[in-house]
C-alpha positions, 0 to 999 in steps of 0.5 A: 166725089172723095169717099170719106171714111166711115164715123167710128163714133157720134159728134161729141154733145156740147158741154155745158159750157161755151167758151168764147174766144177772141183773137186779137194783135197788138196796137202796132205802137206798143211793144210786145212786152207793153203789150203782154204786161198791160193785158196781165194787168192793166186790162183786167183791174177794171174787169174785176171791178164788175160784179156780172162779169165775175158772177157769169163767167166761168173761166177766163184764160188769157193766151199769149202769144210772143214773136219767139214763140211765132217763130218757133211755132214756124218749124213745125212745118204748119201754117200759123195763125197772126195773132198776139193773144187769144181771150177765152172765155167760158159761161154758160150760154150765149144769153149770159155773155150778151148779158155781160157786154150789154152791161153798163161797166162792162161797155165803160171799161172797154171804151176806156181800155179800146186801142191803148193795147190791142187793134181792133177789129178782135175776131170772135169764135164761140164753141165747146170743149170736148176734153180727151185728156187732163181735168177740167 
């Protein structure tokens, strides 16, 4: 068995907020900039149209991810991930996002908006931040 080096600190404390983050590609039948443009915009109209989702959520960013940059990021010498955008998500715990996809409008506005810019399965990471550098 590898010796691992021994901890110079304990594993940072969860903050109090849990970021969900949802990994997803494009409908291959719409152009990246389609693509890219109707999430900035399209998607997010009924979004906040829904009173649980802007009371519960604590931040929402939205990662972009263009074949230029793909390509750039290949340089780097490092595996990359196949994916065109990232949702991240941050509330205050898990009971507050089942809260927000069990609601009604929220189940309505994602049938309605399903398959016309991304393909599904998304693929879903839930975690905490431990921020080391910059302001929250």
């Amino acid at each position: 068995m590898e010796e691992v080096p021994q901890l110079t600190g304990p594993a940072p404390a969860p903050r109090q907020c849990i970021r969900v983050s949802m990994f997803f590609n494009k409908n291959p039948n719409v152009t990246d900039d389609y693509f890219h443009a109707y999430w900035a915009n399209n998607h997010l109209e009924p979004l906040m149209k829904i009173a649980k989702f802007k009371e519960k959520i604590r931040r929402y960013n939205q990662h972009h991810i263009t074949p230029a940059l793909r390509e750039q990021a290949k340089t780097l010498g490092m595996p990359t991930m196949d994916f065109d955008g990232v949702a991240e998500i941050w509330i205050d715990s898990l009971e507050d996002w089942k809260s927000i996809t069990s609601d009604p409008q929220f189940k309505q506005a994602g049938a309605d908006d399903r398959g016309k810019f991304i393909s599904q399965p998304a693929r879903l990471m839930l975690g905490y931040d431990h921020l080391v550098l910059g302001a929250v």
